[in-house]
DOBA-75044 format. One record per residue: residue number from 1; residue in three letters; x, y, z of N, C-alpha, C, CB in turn. Coordinates in steps of 0.001 Angstrom, whole numbers, plus 500000, padded with zeros to 6 digits. Atoms other than C-alpha are relative to their C-alpha. Glycine has a CB too. Layout:
+-----+--------+--------+--------+--------+--------+--------+--------+--------+--------+--------+--------+--------+--------+
: num : residu :   n.c1 :   n.c2 :   n.c3 :  ca.c1 :  ca.c2 :  ca.c3 :   c.c1 :   c.c2 :   c.c3 :  cb.c1 :  cb.c2 :  cb.c3 :
+-----+--------+--------+--------+--------+--------+--------+--------+--------+--------+--------+--------+--------+--------+
: NUM :    ALA :      X :      Y :      Z :      X :      Y :      Z :      X :      Y :      Z :      X :      Y :      Z :
...
+-----+--------+--------+--------+--------+--------+--------+--------+--------+--------+--------+--------+--------+--------+
//
This chain:
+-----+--------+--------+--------+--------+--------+--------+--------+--------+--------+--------+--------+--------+--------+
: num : residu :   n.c1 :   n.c2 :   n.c3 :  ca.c1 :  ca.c2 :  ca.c3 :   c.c1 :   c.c2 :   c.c3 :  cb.c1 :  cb.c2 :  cb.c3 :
+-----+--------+--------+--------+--------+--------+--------+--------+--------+--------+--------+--------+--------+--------+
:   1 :    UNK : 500834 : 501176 : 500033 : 493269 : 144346 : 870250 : 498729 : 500272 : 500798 : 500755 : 498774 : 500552 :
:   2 :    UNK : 500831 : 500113 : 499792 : 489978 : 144896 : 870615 : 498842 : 498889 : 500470 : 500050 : 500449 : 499404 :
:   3 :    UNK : 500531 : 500769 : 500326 : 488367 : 141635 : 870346 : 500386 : 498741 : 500970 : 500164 : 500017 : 498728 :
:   4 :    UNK : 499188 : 501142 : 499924 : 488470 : 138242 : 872291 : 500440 : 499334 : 499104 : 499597 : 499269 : 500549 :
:   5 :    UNK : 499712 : 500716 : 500805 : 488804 : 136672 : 869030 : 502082 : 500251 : 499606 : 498755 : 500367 : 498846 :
:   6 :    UNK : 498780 : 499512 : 500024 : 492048 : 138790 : 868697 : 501364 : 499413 : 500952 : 499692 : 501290 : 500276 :
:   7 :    UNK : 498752 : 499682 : 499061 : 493754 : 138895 : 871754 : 500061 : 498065 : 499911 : 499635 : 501129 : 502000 :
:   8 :    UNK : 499847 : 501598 : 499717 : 493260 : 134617 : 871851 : 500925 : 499647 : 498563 : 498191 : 499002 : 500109 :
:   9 :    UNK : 499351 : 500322 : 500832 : 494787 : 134685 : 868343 : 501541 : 500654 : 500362 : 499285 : 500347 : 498795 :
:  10 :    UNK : 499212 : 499290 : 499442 : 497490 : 137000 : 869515 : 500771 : 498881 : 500851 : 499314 : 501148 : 500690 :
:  11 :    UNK : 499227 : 501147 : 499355 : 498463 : 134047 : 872481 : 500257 : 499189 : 499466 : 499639 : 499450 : 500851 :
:  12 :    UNK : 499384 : 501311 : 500688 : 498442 : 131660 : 870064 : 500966 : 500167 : 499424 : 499320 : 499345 : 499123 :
:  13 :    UNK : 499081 : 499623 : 501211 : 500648 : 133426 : 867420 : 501363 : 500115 : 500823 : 499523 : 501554 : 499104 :
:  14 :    UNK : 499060 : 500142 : 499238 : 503099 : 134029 : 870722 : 500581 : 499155 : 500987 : 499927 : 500660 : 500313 :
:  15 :    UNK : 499369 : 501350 : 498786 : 502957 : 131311 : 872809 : 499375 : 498695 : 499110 : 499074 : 500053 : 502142 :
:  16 :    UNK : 500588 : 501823 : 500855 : 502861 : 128149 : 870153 : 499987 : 498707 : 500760 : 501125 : 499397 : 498675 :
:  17 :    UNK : 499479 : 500643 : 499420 : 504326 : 126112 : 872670 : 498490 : 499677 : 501175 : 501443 : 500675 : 500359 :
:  18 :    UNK : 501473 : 500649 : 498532 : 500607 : 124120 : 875177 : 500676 : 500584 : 501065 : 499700 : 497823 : 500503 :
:  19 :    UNK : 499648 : 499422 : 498146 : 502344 : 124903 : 878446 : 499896 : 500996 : 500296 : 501232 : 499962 : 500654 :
:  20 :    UNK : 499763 : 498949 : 499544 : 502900 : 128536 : 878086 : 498715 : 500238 : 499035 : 501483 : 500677 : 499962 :
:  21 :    UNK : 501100 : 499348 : 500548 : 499733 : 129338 : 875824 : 498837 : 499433 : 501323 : 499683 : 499457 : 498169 :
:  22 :    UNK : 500848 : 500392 : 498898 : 497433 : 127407 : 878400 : 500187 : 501271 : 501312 : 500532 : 498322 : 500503 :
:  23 :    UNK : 499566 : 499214 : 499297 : 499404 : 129655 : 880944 : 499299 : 501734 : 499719 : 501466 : 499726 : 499792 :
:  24 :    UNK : 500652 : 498429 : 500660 : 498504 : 133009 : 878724 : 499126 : 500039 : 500205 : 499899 : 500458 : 498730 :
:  25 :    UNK : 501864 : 499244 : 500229 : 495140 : 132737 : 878336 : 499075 : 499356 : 501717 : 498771 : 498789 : 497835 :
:  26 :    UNK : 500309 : 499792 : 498584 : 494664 : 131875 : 882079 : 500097 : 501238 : 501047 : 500666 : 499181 : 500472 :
:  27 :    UNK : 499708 : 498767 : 499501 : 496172 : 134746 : 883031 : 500262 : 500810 : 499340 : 500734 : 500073 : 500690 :
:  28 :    UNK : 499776 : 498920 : 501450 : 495830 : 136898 : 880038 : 499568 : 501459 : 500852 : 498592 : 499570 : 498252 :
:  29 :    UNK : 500943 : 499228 : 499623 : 494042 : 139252 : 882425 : 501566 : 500892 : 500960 : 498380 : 499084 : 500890 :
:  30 :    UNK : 498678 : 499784 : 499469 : 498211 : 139854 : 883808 : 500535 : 500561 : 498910 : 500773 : 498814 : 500524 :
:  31 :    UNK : 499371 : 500019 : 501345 : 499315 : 140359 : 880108 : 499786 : 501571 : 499504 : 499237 : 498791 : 498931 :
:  32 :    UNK : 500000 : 498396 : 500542 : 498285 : 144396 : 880190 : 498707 : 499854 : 498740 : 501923 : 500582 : 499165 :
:  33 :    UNK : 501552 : 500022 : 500858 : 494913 : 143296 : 878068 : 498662 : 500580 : 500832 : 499562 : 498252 : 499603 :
:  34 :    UNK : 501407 : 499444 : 499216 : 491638 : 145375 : 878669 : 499378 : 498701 : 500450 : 498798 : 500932 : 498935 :
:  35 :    UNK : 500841 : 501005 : 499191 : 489985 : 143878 : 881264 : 498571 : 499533 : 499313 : 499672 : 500693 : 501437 :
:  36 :    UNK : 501413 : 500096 : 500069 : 486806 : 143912 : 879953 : 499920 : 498834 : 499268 : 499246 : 501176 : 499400 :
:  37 :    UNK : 499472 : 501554 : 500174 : 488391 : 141112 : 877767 : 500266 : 499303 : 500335 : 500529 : 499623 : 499693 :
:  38 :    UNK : 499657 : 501118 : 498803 : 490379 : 139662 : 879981 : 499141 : 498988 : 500504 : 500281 : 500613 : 501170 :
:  39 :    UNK : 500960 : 501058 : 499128 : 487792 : 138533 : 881805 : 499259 : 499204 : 499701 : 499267 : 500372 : 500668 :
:  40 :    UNK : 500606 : 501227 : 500852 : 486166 : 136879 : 879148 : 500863 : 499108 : 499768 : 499465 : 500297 : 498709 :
:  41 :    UNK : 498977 : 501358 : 500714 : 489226 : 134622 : 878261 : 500425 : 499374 : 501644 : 501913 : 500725 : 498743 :
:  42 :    UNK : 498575 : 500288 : 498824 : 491087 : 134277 : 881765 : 499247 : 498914 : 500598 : 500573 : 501437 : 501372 :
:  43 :    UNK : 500613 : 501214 : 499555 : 490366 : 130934 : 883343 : 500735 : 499821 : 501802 : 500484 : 498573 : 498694 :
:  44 :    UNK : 499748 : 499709 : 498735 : 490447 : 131653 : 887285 : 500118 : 498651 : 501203 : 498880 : 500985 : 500285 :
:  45 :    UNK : 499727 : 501485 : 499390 : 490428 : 127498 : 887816 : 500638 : 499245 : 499005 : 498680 : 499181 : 500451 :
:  46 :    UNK : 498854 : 500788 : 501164 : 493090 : 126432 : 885660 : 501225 : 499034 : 501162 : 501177 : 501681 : 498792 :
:  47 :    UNK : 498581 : 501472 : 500038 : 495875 : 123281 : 886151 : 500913 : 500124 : 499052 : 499497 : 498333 : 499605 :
:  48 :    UNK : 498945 : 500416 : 501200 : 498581 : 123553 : 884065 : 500774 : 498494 : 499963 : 501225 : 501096 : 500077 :
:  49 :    UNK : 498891 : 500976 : 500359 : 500416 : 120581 : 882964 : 500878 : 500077 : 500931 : 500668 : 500188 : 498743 :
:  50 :    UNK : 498913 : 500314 : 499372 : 503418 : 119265 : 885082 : 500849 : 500357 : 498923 : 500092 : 498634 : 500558 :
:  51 :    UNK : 499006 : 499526 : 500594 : 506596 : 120841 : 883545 : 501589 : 499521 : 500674 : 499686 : 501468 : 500015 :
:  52 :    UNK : 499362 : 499999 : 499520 : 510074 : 120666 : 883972 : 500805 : 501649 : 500448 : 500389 : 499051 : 499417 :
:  53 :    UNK : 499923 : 498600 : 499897 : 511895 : 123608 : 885481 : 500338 : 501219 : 499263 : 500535 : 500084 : 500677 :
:  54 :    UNK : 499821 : 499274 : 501078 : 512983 : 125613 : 882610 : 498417 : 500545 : 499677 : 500753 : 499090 : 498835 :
:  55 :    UNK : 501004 : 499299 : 500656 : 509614 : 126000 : 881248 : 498916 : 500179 : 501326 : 499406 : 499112 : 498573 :
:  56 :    UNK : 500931 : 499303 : 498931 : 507800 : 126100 : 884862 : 500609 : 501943 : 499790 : 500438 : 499080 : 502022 :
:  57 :    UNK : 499718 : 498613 : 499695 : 509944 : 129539 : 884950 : 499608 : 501100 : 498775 : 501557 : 500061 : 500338 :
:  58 :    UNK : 500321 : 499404 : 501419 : 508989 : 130743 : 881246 : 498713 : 500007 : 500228 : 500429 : 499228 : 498626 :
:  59 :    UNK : 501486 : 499410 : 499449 : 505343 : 130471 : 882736 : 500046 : 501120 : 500816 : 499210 : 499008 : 500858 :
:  60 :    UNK : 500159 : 498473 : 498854 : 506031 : 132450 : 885768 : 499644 : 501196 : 499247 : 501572 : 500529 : 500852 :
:  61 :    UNK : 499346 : 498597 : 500220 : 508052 : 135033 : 883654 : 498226 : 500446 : 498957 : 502127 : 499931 : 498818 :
:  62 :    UNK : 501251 : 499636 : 501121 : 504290 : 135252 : 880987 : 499453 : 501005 : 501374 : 498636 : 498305 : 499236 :
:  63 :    UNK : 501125 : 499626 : 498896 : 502122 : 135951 : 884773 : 501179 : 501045 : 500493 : 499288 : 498565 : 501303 :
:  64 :    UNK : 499722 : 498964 : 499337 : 504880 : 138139 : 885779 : 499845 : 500235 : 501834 : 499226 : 500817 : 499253 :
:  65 :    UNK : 499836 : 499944 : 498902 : 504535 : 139364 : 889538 : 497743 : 499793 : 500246 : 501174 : 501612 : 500438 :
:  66 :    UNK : 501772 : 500104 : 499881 : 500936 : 138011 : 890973 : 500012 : 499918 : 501758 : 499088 : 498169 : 499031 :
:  67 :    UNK : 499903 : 499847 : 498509 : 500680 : 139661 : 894702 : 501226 : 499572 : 500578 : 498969 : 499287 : 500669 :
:  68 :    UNK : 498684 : 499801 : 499919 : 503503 : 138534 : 896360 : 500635 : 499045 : 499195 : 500454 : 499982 : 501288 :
:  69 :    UNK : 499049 : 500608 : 501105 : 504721 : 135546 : 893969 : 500289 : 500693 : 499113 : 499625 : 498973 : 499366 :
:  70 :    UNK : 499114 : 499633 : 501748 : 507066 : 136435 : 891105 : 500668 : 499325 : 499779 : 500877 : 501140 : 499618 :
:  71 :    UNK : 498837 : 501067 : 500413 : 509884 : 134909 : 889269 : 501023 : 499791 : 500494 : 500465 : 500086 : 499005 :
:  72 :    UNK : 498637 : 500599 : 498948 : 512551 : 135517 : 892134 : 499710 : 499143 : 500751 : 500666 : 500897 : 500974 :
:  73 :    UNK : 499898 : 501083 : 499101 : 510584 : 133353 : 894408 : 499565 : 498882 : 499079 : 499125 : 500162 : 501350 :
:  74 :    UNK : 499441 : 501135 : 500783 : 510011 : 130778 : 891625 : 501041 : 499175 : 499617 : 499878 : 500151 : 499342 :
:  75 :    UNK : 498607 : 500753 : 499869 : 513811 : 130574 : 891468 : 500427 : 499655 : 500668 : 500826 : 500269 : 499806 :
:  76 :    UNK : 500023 : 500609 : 498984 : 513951 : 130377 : 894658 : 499456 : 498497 : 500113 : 499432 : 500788 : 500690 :
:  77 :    UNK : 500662 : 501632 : 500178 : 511353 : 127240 : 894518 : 501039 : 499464 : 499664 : 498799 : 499599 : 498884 :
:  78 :    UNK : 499386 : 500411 : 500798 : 513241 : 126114 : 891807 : 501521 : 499350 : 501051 : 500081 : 501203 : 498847 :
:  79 :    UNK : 498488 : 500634 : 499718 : 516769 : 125955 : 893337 : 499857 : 499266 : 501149 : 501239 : 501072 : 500239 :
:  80 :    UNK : 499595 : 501217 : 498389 : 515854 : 124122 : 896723 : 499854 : 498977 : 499561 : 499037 : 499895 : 501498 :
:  81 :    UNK : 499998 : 501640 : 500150 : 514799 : 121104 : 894920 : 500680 : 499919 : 498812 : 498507 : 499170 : 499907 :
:  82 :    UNK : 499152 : 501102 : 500362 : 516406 : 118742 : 893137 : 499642 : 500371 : 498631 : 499717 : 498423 : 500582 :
:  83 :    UNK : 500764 : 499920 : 501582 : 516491 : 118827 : 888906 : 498982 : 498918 : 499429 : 501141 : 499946 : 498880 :
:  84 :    UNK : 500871 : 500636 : 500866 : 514328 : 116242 : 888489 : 497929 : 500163 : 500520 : 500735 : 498241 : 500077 :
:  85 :    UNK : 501443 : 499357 : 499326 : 511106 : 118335 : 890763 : 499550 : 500095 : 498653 : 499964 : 501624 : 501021 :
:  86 :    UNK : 501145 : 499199 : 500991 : 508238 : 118692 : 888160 : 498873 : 501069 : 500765 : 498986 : 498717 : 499211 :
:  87 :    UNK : 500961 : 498658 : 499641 : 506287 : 121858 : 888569 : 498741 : 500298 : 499188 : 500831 : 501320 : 499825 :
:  88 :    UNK : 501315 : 499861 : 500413 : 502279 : 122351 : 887810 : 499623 : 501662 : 500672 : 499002 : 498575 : 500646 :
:  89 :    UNK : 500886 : 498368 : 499765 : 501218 : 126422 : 887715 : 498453 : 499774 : 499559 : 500723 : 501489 : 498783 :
:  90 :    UNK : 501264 : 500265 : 499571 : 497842 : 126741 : 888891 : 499512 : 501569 : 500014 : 499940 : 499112 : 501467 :
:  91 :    UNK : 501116 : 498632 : 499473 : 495007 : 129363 : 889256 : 499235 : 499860 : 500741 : 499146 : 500605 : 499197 :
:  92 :    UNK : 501056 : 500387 : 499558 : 492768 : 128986 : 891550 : 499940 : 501205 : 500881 : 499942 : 498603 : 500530 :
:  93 :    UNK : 500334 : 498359 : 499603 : 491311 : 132658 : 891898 : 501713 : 500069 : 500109 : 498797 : 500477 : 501819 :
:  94 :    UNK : 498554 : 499875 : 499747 : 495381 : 133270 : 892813 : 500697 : 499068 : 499440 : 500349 : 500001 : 501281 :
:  95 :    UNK : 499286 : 500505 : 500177 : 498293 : 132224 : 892003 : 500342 : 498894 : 500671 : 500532 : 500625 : 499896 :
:  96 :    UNK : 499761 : 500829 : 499038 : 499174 : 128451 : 893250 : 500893 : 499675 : 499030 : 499002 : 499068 : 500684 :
:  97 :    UNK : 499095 : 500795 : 500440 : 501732 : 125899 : 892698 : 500481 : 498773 : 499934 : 500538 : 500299 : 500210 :
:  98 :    UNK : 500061 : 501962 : 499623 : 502222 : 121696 : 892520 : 501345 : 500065 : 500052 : 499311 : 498554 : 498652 :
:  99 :    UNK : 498421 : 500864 : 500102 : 505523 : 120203 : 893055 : 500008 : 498660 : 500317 : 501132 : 500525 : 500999 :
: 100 :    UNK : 500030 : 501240 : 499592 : 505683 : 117008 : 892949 : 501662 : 499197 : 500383 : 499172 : 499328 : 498809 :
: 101 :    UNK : 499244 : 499963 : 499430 : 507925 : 116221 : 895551 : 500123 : 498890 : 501121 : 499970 : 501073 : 500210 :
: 102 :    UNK : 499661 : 500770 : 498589 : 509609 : 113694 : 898585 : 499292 : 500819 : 501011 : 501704 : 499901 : 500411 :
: 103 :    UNK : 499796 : 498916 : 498858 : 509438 : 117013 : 900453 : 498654 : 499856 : 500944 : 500152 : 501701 : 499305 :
: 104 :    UNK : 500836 : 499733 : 498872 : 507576 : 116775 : 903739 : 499095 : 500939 : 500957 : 500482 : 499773 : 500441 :
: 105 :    UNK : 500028 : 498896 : 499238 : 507783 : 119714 : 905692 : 499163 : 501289 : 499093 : 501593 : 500316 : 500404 :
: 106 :    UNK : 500408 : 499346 : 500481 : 505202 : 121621 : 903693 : 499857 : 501673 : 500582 : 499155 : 499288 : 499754 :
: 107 :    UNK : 500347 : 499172 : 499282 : 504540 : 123949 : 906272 : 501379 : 501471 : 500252 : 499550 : 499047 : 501234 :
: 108 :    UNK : 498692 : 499495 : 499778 : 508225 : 125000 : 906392 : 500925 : 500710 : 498185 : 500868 : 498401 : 500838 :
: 109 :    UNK : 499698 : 499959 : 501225 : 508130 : 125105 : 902866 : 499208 : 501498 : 499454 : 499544 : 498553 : 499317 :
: 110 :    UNK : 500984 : 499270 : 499947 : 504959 : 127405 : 902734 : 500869 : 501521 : 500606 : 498760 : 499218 : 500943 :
: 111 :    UNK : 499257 : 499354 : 499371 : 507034 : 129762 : 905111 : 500763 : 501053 : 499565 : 500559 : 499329 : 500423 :
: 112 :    UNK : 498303 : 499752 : 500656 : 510222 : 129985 : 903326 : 499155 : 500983 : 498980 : 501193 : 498278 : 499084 :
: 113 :    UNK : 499841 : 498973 : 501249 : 508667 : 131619 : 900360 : 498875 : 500649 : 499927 : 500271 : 499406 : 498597 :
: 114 :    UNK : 501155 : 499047 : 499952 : 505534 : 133727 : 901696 : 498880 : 498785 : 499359 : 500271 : 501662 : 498935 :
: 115 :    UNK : 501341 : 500532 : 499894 : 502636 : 131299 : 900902 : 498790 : 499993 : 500759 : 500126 : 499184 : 500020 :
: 116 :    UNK : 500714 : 500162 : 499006 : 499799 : 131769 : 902563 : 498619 : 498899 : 500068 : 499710 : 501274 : 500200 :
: 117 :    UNK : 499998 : 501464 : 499246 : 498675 : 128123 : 902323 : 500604 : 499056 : 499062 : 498460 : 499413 : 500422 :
: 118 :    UNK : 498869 : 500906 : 500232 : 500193 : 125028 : 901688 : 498858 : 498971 : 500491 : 501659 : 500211 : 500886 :
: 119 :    UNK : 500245 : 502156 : 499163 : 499616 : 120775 : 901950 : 500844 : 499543 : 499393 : 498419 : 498698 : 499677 :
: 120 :    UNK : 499134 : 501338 : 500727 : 501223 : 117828 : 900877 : 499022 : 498742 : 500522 : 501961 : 499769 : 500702 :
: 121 :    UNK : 501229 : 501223 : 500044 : 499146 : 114812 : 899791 : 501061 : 499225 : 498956 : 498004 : 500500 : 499228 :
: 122 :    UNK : 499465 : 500907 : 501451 : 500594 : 111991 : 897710 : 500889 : 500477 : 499089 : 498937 : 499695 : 499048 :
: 123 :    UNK : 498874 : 499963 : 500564 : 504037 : 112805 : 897001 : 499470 : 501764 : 499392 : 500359 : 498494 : 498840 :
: 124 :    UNK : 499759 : 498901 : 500757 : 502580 : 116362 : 895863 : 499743 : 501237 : 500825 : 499202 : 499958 : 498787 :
: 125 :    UNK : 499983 : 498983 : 499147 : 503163 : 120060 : 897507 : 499264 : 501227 : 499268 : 501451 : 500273 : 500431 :
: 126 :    UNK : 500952 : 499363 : 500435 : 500501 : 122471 : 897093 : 500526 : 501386 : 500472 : 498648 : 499484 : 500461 :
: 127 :    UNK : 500282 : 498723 : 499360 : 501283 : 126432 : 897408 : 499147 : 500873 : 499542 : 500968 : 500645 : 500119 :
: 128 :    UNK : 501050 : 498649 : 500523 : 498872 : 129306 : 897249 : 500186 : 500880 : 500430 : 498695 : 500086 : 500155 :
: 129 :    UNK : 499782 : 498570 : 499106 : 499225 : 133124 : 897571 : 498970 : 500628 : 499516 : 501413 : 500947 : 499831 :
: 130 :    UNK : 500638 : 499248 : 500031 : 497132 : 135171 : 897803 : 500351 : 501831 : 500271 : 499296 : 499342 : 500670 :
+-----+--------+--------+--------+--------+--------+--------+--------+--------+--------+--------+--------+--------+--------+
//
């Protein structure tokens, strides 16, 4: 795949599903695509959608390992809270993460799974790695 026209038809044809195509072509530049493309498609201030955890982890697994997040500490995330946590994958330049959560102790939260920052505002927990 030469082409952005390609490689964007390419995410579509594999990821039909908004959550995880939004996901692709944010971080298409993770996906083993020449950069020189990449960098034309990849969207380095992206929001994804709130998910539930099944398909938060079917994002991860697209981005693969990004510095120190990957999909073991996603499961990690995943299993401390509760099944009804919704999860928002983020870009912002790095890998971040929403949870919209009770959870307080952001800082302790941040900690636990290598973040190197963290908040909590209005019921929602912010991580970023860098």
């Amino acid at each position: 795949m030469n082409t952005v026209e390609a490689v964007v038809k390419r995410i579509n044809d594999d990821y039909p599903e908004k959550a995880l195509r939004d996901v692709a072509i944010a971080f298409v530049d993770c996906l083993g695509i020449d950069y020189k493309i990449a960098s034309q498609i990849r969207n380095l201030d992206f929001r994804g959608e709130y998910t539930d955890k099944d398909t938060f982890l079917k994002q991860v697994e697209i981005v693969g390992s990004y510095n120190v997040f990957d999909l073991d500490i996603a499961k990690r995330i995943v299993d401390s809270m509760t099944d009804s946590t919704q999860y928002r994958l983020a870009r912002e330049g790095s890998v971040a993460v929403y949870i919209r959560t009770d959870e307080l102790n952001a800082k302790e939260i941040a900690e636990e799974f290598d973040a190197d920052e963290s908040s909590f505002s209005n019921g929602e927990l912010r991580l970023w790695w860098d």
